[in-house]
C-alpha positions as MATLAB code, in Angstrom:
seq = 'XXXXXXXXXXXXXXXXXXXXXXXXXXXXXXXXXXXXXXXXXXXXXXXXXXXXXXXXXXXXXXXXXXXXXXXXXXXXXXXXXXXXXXXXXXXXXXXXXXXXXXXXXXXXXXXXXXXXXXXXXXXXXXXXXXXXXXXXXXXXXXXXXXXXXXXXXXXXXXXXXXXXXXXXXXXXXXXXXXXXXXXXXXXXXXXXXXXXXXXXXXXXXXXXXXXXXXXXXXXXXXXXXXXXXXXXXXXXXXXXXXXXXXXXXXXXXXXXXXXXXXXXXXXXXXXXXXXXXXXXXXXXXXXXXXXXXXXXXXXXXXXXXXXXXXXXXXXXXXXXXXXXXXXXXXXXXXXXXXXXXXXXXXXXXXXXXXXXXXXXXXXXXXXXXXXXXXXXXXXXXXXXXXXXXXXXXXXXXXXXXXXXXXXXXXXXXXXXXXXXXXXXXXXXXXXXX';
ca = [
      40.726    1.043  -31.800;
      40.166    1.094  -28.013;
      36.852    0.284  -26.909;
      36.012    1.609  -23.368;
      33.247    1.053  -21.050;
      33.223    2.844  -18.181;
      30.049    3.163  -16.210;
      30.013    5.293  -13.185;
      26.876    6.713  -10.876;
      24.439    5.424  -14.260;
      26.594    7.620  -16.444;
      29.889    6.791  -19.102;
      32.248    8.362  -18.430;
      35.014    7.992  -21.318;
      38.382   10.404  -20.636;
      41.699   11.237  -20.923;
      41.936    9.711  -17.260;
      45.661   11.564  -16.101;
      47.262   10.218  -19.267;
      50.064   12.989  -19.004;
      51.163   15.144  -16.682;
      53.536   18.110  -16.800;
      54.587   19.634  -13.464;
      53.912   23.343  -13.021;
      57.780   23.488  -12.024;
      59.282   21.503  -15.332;
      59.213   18.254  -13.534;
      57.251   15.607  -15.058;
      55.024   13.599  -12.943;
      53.922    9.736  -13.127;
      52.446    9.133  -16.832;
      49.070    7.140  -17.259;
      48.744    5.832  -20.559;
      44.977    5.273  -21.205;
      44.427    5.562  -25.530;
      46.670    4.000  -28.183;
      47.013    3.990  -32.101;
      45.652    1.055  -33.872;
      44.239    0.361  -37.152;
      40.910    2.164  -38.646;
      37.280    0.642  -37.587;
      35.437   -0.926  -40.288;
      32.291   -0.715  -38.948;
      29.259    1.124  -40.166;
      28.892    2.570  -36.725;
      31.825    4.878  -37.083;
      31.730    7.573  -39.859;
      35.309    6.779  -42.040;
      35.252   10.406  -42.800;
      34.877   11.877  -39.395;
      37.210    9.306  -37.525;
      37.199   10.886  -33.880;
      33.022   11.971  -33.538;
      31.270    8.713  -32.706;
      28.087    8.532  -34.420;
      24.511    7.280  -33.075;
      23.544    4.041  -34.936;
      20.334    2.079  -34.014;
      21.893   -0.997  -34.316;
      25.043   -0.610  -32.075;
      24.299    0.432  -28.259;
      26.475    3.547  -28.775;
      24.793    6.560  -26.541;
      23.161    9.530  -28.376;
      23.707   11.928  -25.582;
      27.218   12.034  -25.576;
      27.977   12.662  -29.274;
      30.336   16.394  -28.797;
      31.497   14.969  -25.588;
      34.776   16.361  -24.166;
      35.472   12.634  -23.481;
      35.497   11.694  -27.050;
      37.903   14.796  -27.864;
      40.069   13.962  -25.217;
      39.894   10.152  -25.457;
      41.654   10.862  -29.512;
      44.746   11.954  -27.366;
      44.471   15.529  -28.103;
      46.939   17.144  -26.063;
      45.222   20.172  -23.886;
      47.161   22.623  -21.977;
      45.713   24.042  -18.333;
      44.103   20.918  -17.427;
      43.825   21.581  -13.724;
      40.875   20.890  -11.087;
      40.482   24.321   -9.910;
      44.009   25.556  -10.698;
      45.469   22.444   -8.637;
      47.349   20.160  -10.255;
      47.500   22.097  -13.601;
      49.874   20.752  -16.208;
      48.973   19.677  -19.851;
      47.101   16.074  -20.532;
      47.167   14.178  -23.531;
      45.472   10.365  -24.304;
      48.215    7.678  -25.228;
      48.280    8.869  -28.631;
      47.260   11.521  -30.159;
      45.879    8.889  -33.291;
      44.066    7.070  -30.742;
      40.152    6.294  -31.469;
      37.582    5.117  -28.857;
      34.087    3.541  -28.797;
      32.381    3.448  -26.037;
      29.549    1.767  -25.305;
      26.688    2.433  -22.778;
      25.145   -0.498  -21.004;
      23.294    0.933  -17.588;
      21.239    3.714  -16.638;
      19.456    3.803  -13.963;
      20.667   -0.214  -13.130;
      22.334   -2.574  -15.016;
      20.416   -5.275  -16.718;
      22.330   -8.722  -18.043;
      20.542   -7.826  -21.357;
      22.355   -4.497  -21.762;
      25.756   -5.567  -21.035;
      25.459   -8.821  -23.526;
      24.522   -6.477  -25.948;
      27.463   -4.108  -25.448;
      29.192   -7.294  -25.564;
      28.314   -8.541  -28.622;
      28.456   -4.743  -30.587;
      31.849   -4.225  -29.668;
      32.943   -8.047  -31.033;
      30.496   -7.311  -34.416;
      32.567   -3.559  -34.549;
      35.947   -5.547  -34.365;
      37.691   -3.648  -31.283;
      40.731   -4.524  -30.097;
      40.983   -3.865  -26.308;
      37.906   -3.979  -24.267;
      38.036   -1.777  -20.870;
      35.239   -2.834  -18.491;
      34.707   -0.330  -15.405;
      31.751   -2.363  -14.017;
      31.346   -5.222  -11.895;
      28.415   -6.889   -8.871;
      29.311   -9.401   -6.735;
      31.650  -12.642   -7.515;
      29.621  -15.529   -9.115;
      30.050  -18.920  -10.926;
      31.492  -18.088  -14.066;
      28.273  -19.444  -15.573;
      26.016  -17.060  -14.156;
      28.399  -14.192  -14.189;
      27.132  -11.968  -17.270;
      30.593  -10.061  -17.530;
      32.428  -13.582  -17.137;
      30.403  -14.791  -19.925;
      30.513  -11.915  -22.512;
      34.229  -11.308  -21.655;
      34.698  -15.134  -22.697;
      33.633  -14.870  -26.005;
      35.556  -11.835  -26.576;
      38.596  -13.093  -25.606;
      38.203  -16.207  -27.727;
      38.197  -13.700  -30.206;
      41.562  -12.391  -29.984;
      40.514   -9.201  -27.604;
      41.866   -8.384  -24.369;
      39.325   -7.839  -21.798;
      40.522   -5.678  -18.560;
      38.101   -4.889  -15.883;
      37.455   -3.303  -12.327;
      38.268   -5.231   -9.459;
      35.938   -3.798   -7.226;
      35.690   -0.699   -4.801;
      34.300   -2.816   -1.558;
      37.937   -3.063   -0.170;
      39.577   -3.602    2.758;
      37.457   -6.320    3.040;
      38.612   -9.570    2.782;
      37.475  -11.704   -0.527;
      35.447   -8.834   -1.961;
      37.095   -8.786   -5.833;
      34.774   -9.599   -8.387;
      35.705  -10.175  -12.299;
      37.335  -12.754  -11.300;
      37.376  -14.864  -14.177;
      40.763  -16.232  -15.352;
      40.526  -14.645  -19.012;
      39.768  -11.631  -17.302;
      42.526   -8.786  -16.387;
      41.692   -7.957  -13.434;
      42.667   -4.496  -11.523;
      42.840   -3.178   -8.458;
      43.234    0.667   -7.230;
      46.308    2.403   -6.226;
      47.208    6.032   -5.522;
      50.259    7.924   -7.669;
      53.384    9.856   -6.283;
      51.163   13.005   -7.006;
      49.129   14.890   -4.036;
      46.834   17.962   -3.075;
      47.815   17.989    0.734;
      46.128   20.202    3.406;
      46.911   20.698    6.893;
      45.086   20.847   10.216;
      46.713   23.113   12.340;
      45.030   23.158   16.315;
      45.155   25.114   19.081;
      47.641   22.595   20.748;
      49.661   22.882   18.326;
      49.086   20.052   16.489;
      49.132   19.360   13.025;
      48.046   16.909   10.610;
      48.575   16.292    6.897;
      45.382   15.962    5.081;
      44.153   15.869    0.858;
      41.564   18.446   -0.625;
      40.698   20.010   -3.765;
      38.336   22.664   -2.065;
      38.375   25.500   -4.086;
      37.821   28.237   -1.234;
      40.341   28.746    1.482;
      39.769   30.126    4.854;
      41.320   33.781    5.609;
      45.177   33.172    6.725;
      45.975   34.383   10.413;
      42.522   33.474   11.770;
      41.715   30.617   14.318;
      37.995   29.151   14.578;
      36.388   27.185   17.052;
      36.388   23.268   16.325;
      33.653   20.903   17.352;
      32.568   17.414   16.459;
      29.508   16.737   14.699;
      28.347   14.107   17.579;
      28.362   17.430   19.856;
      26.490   19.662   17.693;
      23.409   17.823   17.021;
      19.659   18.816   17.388;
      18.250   17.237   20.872;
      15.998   14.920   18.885;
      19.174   13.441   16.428;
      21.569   10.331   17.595;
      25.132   11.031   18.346;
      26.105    8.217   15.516;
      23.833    9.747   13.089;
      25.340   13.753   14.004;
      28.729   12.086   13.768;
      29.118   11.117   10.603;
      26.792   14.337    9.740;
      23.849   12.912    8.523;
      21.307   15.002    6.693;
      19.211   16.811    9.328;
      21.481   16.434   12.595;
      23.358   19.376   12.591;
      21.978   22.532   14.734;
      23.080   25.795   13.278;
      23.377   27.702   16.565;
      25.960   24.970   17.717;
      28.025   24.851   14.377;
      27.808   28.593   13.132;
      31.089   30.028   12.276;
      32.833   26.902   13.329;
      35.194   24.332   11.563;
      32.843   20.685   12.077;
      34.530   17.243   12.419;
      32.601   14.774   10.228;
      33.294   11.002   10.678;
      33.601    9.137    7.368;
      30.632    6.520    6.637;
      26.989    6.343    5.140;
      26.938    9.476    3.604;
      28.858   10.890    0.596;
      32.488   12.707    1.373;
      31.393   15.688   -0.214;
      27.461   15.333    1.195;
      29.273   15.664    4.503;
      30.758   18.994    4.070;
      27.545   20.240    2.361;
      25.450   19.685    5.797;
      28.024   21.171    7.395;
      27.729   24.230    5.093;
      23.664   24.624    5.272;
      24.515   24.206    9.262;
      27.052   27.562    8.784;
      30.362   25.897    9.069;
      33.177   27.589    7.712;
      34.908   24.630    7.099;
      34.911   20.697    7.866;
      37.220   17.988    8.994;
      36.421   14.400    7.267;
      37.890   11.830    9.666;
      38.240    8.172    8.558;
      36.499    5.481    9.885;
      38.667    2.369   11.538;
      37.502    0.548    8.064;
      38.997    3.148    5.960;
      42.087    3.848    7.887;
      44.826    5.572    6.032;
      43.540    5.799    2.440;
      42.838    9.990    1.851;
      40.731   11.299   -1.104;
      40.944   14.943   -2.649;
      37.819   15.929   -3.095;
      36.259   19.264   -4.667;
      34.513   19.833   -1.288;
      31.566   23.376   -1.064;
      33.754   24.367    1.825;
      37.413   24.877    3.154;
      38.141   21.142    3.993;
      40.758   18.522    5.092;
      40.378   14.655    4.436;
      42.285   12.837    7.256;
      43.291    9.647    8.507;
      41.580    7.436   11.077;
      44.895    7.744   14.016;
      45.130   11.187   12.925;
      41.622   12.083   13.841;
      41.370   10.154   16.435;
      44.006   13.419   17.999;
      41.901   15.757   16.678;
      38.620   14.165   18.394;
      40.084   13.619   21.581;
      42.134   17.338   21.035;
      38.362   18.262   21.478;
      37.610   16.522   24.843;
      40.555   18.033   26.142;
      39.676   21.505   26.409;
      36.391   23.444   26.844;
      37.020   25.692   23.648;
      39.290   23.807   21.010;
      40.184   25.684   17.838;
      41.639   24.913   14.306;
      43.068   25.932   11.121;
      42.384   24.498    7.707;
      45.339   25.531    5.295;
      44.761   25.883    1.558;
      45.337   22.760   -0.460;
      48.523   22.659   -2.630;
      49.815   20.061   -5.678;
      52.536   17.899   -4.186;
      54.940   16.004   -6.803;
      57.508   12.933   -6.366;
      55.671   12.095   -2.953;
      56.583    9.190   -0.885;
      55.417    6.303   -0.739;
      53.932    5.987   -3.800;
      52.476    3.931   -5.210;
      50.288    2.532   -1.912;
      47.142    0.207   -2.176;
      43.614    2.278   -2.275;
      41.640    1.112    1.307;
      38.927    1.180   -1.006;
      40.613   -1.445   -3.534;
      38.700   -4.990   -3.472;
      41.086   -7.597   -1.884;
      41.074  -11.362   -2.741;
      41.232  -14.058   -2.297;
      39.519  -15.209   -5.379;
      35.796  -16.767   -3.717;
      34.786  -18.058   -7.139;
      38.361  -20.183   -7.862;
      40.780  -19.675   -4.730;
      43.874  -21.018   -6.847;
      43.707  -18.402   -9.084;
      45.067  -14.887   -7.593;
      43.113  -12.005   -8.325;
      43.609   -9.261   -8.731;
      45.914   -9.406  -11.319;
      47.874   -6.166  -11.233;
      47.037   -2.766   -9.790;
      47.423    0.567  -11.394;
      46.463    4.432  -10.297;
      42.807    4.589   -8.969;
      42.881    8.065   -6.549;
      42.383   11.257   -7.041;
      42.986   10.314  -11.392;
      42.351   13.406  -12.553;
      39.825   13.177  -15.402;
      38.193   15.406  -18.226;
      34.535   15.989  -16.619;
      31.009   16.487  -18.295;
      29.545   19.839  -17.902;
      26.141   18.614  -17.323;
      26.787   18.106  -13.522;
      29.059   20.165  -10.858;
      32.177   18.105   -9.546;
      30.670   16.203   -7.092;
      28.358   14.693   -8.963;
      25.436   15.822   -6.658;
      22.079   17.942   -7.975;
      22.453   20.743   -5.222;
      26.473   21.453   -7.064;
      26.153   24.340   -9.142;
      29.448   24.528  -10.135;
      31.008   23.272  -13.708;
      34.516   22.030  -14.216;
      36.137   20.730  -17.717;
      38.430   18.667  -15.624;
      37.541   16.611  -12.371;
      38.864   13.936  -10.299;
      37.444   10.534   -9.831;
      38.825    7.375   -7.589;
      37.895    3.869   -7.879;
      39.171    0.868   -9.843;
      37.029    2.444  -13.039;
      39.699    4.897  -13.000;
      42.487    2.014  -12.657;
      41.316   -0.157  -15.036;
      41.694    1.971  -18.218;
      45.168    2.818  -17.257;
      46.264   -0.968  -17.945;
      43.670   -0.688  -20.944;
      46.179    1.649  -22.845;
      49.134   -0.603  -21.990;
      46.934   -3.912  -23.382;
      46.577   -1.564  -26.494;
      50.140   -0.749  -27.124;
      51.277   -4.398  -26.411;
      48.385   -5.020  -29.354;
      49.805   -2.575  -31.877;
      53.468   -3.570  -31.279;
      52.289   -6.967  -31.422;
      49.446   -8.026  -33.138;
      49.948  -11.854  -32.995;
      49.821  -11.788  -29.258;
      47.005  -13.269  -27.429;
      45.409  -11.840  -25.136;
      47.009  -14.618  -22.183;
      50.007  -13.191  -23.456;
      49.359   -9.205  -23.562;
      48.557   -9.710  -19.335;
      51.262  -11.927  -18.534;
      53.701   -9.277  -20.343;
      52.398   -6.671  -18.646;
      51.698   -8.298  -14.493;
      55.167   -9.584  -15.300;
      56.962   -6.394  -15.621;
      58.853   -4.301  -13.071;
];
């Protein structure tokens, strides 16, 4: 079996992250192999006659809640046709196998406590898993004071491969944590798959964004463009407006107009929502200098564009340039076979290794952006309170969404050989072109 934890925002979130991917057009895009075959659990926490439900058991960690799950169904490798994120990217997704079973294990909620993880630990060595997928991770610590570093060392003593998160506090220099040797440790990457969206302005310009914004703004029509620094209440800062802060934006200055929101602070999508309550129509997310070229698609409120840091850089200074700029957003659209792909997430953790600089991590990097994921019902897309809006499918970035991805290849290597250790299962794998 393949064991996942994946803890995200105080919630698990266990899916059938992009596994497969058919093109609406015949062509088949980058596969993601996340669940594998391997022999049946023994343990008492899994129901032998009901193989894929995962059962609550007070003596295992397992989390009540999501019994029913469309995680669990999807994490068995069923395949299901019309996975799309509101109709982009629509194809059919399976798991790695379609015999595939998965525990998962919860270990935070509102934080995460040593305790907990330990104890997820320990359960998933007592239930005899084979692969152990870790999407957590704090800052990099001596080995003995590092809880994952510990519990990850007697599970790999134990014969079971332990892959984990590198980190999301990239590009910053020496910010990877799991970096324990007997850890496999993974970084963020995008895939040759996007959902671009242009900005066309009134000088003609235009720029090449990503979105997933499910509205689109009428086709033939121009609107007026302004920065968020220059439509801000007297009594907000320019830095707070800028990057649209909760509070700064005055409605009679932003009213019917597309807003340009500087990355930073605030959530992506948070951004676009100010901008909404303000009357936008529509919002361009510029990168900061720290975030540079790495775009996210998003399921923004509003008709939105995701651009780079040089790229809005033109568009700010487009808007000092003239005393009544204007813009276009164009609908987004799913892009196959892009170029060049695959490309380092800005948001990756980088080493060097701070614990033990001799030994490199991370240790391989696999597809971290816009993965698109099966999605709980119990929250909109964008994960926020004020989103009313439900989605079976969803897309996530972040090494959470990496680090299963080389979890399914562990677990192949594992069924195709079972003698292998799990030294052996990484260097097969970071060895491979």
């Amino acid at each position: 079996m393949l064991l996942l934890v994946d803890v995200m925002n105080g919630e698990l979130h266990a899916g059938n992250f992009d596994s497969s991917f058919d093109a609406p057009d015949g062509i088949a895009a980058t596969v993601n192999i996340l669940h594998i075959s391997l022999p049946k659990p023994t343990s008492d926490a899994f129901p032998r006659t009901k193989p894929w439900l995962i059962q609550h058991n007070p003596r295992s960690s397992l989390e009540l809640k999501l019994i029913g799950a469309k995680y669990f169904n999807k994490a068995g490798g069923n395949f299901v046709k019309g996975a799309s994120v509101f109709g982009y990217g629509n194809g059919t997704s399976k798991g790695g196998s379609p015999k595939a079973r998965v525990a998962a294990y919860k270990v935070c909620w509102s934080s995460c406590y040593d305790a907990d993880i330990l104890a997820g630990f320990d359960a998933a060595i007592h239930d005899g898993v084979d692969v152990l997928s870790v999407s957590l991770g704090g800052f990099a610590s001596d080995y003995i004071s590092d809880t994952i570093a510990i519990g990850s060392f007697h599970a790999v003593k134990r014969g079971i491969v332990v892959v984990a998160s590198a980190g999301n506090d990239g590009p910053t220099d020496g910010s990877v944590t799991n970096v324990a040797p007997w850890l496999f440790t993974v970084g963020a990457s995008t895939l040759d798959r996007e959902f671009p969206t242009y900005v066309d302005l009134g000088n003609k310009q235009k720029f090449k964004g990503q979105s997933l914004s499910a509205d689109s703004l009428p086709s033939g029509k121009i609107y007026p463009l302004v920065s968020g620094g220059s439509a801000k209440f007297i009594n907000a800062s320019v830095e707070a407006a800028q990057i649209c802060v909760s509070g700064t934006l005055d409605p009679k200055l932003v009213k019917g107009k597309i807003v340009v929101c500087v990355r930073g602070d605030t959530g992506r999508v948070d951004k676009g929502k100010q901008a909404l309550l303000a009357g936008a129509v529509g919002m361009i997310l510029v990168n900061d200098e720290l975030s540079g070229n790495g775009l996210i698609a998003d399921p923004h409120l509003l008709p939105a564009s995701h651009i780079s840091y040089k790229d809005g850089l033109a568009v700010l200074a487009y808007i000092n340039s003239t005393k009544t700029p204007t813009a276009y957003i164009t609908r987004p659209t799913t892009k196959l076979r892009t170029k060049p792909a695959p490309s380092m997430a800005s948001f990756s953790s980088k080493g060097p290794n701070t614990v033990t600089p001799g030994i490199l991590k991370p240790d391989i990097t696999a597809p971290g952006v816009s993965i698109i994921a099966s999605y709980s019902g119990a929250v909109g897309p964008s994960g926020q309170d004020y989103d009313t809006r439900r989605v079976a499918f969803n897309t996530e970035s972040g090494t959470s969404m990496s680090c299963p991805h080389i979890s399914g290849i562990a677990g192949l290597l594992k069924t195709l050989h079972p003698d292998w250790s799990p030294s052996a299962i990484r260097s097969a794998i970071i060895t491979t072109g």
